[in-house]
Rosetta silent file (secondary structure, phi, psi, omega in degrees, C-alpha in Angstrom):
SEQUENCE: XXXXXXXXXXXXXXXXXXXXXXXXXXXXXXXXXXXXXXXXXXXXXXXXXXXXXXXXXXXXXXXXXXXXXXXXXXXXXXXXXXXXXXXXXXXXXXXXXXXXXXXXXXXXXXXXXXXXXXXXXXXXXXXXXXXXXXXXXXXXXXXXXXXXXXXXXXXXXXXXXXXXXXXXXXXXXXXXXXXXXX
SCORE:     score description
SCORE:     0.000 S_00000001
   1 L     0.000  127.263  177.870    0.000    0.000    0.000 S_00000001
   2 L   -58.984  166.386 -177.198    1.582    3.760   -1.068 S_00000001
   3 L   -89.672  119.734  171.567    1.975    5.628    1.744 S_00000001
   4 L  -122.195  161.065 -152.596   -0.939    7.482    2.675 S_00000001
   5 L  -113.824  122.332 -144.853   -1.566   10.007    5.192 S_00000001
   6 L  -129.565  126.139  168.040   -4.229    8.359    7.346 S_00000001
   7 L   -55.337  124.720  171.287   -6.227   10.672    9.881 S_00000001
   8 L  -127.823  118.886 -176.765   -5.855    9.363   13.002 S_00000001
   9 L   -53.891  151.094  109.960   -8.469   10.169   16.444 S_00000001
  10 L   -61.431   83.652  149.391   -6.258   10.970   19.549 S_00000001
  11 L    89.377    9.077 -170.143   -8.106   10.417   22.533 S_00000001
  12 L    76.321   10.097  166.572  -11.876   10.860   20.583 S_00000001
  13 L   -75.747 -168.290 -177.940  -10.589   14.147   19.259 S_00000001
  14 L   -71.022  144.664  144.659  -11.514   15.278   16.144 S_00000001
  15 L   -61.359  122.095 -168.754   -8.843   14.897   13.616 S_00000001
  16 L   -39.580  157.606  154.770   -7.158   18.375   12.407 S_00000001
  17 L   -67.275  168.847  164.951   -7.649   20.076    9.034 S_00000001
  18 L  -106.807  133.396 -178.349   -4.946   20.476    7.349 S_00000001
  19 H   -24.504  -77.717 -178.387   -3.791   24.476    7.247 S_00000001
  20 H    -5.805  -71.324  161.209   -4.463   24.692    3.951 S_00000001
  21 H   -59.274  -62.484 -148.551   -8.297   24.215    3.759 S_00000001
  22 H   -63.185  -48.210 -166.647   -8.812   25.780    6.943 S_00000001
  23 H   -57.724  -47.100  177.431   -7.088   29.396    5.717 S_00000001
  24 H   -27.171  -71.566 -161.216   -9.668   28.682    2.369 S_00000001
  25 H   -59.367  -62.857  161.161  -12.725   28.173    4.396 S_00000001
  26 H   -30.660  -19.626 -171.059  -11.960   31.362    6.436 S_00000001
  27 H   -84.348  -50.000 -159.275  -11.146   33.576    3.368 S_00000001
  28 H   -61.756  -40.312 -165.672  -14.921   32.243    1.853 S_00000001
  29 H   -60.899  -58.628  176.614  -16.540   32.799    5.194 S_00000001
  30 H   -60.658  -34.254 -178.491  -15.440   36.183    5.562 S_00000001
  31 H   -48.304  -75.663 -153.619  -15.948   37.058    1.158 S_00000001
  32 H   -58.082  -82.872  165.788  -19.749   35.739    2.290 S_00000001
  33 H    -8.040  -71.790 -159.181  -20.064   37.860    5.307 S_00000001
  34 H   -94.140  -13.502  152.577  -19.102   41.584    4.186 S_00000001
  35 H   -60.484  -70.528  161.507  -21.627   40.197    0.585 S_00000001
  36 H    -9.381  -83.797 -158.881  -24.095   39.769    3.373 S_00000001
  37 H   -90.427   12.603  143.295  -24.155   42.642    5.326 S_00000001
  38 H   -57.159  -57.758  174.192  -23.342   44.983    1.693 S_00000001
  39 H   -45.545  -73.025  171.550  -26.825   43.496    1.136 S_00000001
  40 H   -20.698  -64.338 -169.632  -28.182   44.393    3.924 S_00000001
  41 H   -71.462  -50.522  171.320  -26.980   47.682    4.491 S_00000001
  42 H   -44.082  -47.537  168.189  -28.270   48.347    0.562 S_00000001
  43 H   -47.399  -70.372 -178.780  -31.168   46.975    1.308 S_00000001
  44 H   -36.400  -63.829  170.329  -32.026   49.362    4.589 S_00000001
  45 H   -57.654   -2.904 -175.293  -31.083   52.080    2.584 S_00000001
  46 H   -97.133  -24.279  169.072  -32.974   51.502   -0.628 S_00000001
  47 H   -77.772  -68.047 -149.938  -36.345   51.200    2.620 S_00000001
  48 H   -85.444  -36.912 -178.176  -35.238   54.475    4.002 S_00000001
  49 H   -64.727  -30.904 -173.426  -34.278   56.378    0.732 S_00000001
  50 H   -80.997  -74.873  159.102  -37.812   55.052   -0.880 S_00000001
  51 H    -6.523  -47.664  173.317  -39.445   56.542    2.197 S_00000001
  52 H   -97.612  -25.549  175.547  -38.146   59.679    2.060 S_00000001
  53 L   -78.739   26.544  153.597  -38.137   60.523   -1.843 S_00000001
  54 L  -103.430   -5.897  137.753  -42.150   60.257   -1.725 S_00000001
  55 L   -46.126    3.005 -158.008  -41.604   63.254    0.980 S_00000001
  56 L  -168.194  153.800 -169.200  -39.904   65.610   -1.553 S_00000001
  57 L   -61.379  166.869  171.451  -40.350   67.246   -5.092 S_00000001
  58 L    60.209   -7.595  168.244  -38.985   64.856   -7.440 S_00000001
  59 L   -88.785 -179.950  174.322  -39.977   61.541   -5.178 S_00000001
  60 L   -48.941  -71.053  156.475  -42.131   59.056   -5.686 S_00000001
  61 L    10.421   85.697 -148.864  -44.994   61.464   -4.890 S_00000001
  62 L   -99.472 -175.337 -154.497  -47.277   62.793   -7.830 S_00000001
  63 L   -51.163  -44.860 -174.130  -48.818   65.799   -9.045 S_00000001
  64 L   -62.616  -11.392 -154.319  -52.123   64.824   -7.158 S_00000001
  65 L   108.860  -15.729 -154.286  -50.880   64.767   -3.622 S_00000001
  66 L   -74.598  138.395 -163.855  -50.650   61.239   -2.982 S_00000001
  67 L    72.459  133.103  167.543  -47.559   61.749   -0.205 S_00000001
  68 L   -59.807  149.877 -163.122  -46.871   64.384    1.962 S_00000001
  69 L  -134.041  148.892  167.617  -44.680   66.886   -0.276 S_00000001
  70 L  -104.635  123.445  168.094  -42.053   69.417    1.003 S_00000001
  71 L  -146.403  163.128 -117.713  -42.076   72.959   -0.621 S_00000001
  72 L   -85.845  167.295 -178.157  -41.162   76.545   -0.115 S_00000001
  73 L   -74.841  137.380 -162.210  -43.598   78.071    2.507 S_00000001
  74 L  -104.922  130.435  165.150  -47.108   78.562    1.369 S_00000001
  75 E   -68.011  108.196 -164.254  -49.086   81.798    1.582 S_00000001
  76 E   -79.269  136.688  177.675  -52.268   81.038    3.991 S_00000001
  77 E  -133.805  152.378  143.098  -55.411   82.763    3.117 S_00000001
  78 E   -81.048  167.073  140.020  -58.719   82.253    4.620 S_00000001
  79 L   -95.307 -175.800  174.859  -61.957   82.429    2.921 S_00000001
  80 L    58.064 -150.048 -175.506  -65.095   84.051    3.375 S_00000001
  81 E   -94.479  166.280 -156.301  -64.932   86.526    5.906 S_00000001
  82 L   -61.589  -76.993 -155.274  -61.780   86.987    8.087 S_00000001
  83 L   -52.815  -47.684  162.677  -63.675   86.695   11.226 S_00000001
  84 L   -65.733  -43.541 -169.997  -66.668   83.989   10.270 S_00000001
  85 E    82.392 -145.919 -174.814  -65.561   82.285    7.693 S_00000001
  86 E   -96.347  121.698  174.561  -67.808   80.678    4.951 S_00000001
  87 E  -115.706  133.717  165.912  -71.616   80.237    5.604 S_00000001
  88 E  -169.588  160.132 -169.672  -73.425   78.923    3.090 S_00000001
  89 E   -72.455  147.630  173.235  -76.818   76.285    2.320 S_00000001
  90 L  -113.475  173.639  162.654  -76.018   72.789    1.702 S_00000001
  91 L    45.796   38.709  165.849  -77.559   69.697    0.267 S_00000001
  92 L   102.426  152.410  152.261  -80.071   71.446   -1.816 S_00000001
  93 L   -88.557   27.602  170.219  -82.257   74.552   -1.402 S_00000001
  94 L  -128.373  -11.307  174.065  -85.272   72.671    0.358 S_00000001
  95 L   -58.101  -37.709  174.406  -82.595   70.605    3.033 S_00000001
  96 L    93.431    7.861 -149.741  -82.699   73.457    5.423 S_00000001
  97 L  -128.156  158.894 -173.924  -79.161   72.567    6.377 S_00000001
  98 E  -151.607  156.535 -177.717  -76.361   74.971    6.497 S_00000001
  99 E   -92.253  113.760  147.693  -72.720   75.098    6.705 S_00000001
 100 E   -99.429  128.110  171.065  -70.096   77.443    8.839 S_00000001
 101 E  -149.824  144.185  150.441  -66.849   76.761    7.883 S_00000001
 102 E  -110.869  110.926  176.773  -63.157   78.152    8.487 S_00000001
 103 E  -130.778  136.399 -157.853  -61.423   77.009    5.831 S_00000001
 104 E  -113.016  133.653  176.989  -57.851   78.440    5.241 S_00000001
 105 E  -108.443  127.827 -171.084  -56.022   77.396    1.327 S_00000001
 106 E  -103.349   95.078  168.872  -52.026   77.275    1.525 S_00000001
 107 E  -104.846  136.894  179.247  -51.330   78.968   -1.759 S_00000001
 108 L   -26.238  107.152 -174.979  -48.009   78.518   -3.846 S_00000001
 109 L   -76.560    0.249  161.017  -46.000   81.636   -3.380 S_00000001
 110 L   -60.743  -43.180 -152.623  -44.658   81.107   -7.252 S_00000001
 111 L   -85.549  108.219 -176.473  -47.776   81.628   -8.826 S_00000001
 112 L   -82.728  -37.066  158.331  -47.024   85.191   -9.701 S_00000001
 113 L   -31.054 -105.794 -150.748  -51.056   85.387  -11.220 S_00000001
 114 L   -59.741  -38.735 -166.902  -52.746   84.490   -8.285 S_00000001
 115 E   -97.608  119.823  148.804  -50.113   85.860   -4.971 S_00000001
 116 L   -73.760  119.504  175.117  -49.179   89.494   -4.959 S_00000001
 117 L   -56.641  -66.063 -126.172  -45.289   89.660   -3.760 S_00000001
 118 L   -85.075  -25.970  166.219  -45.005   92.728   -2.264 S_00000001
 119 L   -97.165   21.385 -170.159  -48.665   92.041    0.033 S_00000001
 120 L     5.826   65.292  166.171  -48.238   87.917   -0.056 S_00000001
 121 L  -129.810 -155.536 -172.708  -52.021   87.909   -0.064 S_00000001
 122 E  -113.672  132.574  176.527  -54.166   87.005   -3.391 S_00000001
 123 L   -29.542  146.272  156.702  -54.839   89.340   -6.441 S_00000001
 124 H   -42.008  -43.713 -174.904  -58.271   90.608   -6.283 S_00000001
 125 H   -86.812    3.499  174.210  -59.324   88.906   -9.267 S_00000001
 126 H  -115.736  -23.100  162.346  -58.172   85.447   -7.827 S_00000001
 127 H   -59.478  -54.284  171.168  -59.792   86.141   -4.543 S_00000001
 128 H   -76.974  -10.960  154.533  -63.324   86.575   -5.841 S_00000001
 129 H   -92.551  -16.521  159.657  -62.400   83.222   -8.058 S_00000001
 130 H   -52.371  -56.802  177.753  -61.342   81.651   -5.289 S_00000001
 131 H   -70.762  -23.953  171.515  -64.628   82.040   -2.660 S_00000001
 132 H   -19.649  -77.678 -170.635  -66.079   81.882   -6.005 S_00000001
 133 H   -78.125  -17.782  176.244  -65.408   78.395   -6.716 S_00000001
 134 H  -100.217   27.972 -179.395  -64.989   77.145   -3.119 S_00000001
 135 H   -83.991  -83.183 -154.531  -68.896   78.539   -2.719 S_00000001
 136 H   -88.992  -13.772 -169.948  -70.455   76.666   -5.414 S_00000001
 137 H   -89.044  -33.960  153.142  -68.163   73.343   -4.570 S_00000001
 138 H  -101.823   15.863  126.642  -69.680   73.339   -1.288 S_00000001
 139 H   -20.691  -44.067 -168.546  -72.915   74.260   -2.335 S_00000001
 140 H  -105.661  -46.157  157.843  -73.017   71.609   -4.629 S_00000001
 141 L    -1.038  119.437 -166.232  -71.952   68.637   -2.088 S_00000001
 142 L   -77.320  148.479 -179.642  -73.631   65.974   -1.061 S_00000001
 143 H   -69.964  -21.209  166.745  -74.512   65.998    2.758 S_00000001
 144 H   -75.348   -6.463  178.459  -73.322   62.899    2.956 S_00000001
 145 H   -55.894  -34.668  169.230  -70.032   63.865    1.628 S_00000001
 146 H   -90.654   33.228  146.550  -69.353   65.792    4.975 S_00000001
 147 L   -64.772  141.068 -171.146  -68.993   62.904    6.971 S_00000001
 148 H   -46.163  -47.325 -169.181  -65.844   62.936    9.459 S_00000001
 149 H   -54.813  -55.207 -156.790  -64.819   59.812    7.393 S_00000001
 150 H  -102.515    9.000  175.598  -64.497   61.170    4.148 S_00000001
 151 L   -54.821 -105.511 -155.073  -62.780   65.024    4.857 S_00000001
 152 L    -1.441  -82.965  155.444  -59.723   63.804    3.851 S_00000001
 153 L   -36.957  -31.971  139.732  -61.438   63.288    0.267 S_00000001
 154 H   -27.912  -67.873 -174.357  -63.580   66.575    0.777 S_00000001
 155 H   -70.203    4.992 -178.703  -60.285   68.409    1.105 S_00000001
 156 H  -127.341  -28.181  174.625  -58.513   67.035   -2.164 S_00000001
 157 H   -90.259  -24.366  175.348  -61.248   67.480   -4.215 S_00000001
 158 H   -53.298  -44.059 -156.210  -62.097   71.168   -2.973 S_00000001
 159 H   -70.120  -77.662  175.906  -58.042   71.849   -3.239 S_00000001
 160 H    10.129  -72.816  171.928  -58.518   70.014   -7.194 S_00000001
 161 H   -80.050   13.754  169.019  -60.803   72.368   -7.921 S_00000001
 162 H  -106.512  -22.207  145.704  -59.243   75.823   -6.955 S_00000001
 163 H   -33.471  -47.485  160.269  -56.860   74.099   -8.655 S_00000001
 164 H   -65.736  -84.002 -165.385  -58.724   73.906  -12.091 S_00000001
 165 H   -72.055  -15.905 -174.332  -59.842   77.649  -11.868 S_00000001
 166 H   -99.655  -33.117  -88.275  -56.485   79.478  -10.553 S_00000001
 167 L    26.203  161.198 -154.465  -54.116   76.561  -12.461 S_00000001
 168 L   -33.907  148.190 -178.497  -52.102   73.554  -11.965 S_00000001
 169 L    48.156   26.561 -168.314  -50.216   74.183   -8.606 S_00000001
 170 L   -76.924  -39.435  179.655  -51.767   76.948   -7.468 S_00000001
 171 E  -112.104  138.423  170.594  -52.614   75.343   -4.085 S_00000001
 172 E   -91.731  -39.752 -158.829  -50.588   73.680   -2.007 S_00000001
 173 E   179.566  158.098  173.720  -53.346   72.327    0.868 S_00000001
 174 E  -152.924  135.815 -168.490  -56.899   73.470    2.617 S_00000001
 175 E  -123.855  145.771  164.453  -57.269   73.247    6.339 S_00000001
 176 E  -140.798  133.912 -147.152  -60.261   73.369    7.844 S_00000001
 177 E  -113.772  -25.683 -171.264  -59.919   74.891   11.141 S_00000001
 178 E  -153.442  152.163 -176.269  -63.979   75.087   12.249 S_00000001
 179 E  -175.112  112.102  172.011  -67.095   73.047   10.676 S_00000001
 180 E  -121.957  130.593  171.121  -70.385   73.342   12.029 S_00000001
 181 E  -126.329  139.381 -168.269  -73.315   71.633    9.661 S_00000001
 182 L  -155.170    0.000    0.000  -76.659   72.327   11.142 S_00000001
């Protein structure tokens, strides 16, 4: 028989590796490790960067709103009158039911049409289209539409439309600060 190099137990230990292998296995285990946590760490960041671009112009975030969006500070206007706000019949003229609302629209201070720089309020002629159009849209509402459930949706289609009459990006957001329906 050639001479062969025959493992031999000691005592029930294990028999040794030979150097060779062992420095291998160590080299892969560590390659496989830092590929691991390179994953990882891509991963987490590819979760937190995808988080935060639908937070920011240019994210994930579209034209409509869908995501909170960060942008230069918005001029706040109320409607209707400073002190009262908006009153106006709801649900029909024979429902009997009526509306008080303070509702304040965060408008774009770019939109050189609608914002006067030098008073950061809104041109005249965008003011009377504004309560204009936020008037007849809740005017024209259904009562059920002002259920607690469904503001959120109230308030994106009101901001939509002031949208439509002053143009795209005119409005940033509408708060409504008071709501009495009676």
């Amino acid at each position: 028989m050639p001479e062969e190099e025959k493992e031999v137990e000691v005592d029930g230990a294990v028999p040794a590796v030979p150097p060779a292998k062992s420095k291998k296995k160590t080299i892969i285990l560590i390659v496989v490790l830092v590929i691991v946590g390179l994953a990882l760490a891509a991963g987490i960041s590819l979760f937190v960067v995808t988080k935060m671009m639908g937070d920011i112009p240019g994210g994930s975030g579209d034209e409509e709103g869908v995501g909170q969006r960060y942008h230069d500070p918005g001029i706040f206007v109320k409607l209707g009158d400073p002190k009262e706000g908006i009153l106006v019949n709801v649900g029909g003229p024979r429902s009997g039911k009526y509306l008080k609302a303070s509702i304040i629209v965060e408008f774009n201070p770019g939109k050189k049409v609608v914002i006067n720089d030098e008073t950061n309020s809104l041109y005249p002629d965008a003011e009377i289209k504004v309560n204009d159009v936020a008037t007849q849209f809740l005017r024209g509402t259904s009562l059920e539409d002002f259920e607690a459930d469904k503001q959120e949706e109230f308030k994106k289609q009101l901001k939509d439309a002031l949208n439509m009459a002053l143009g795209s990006g005119s409005v940033y957001d509408v708060y409504i600060t008071s709501f009495l329906l009676q």
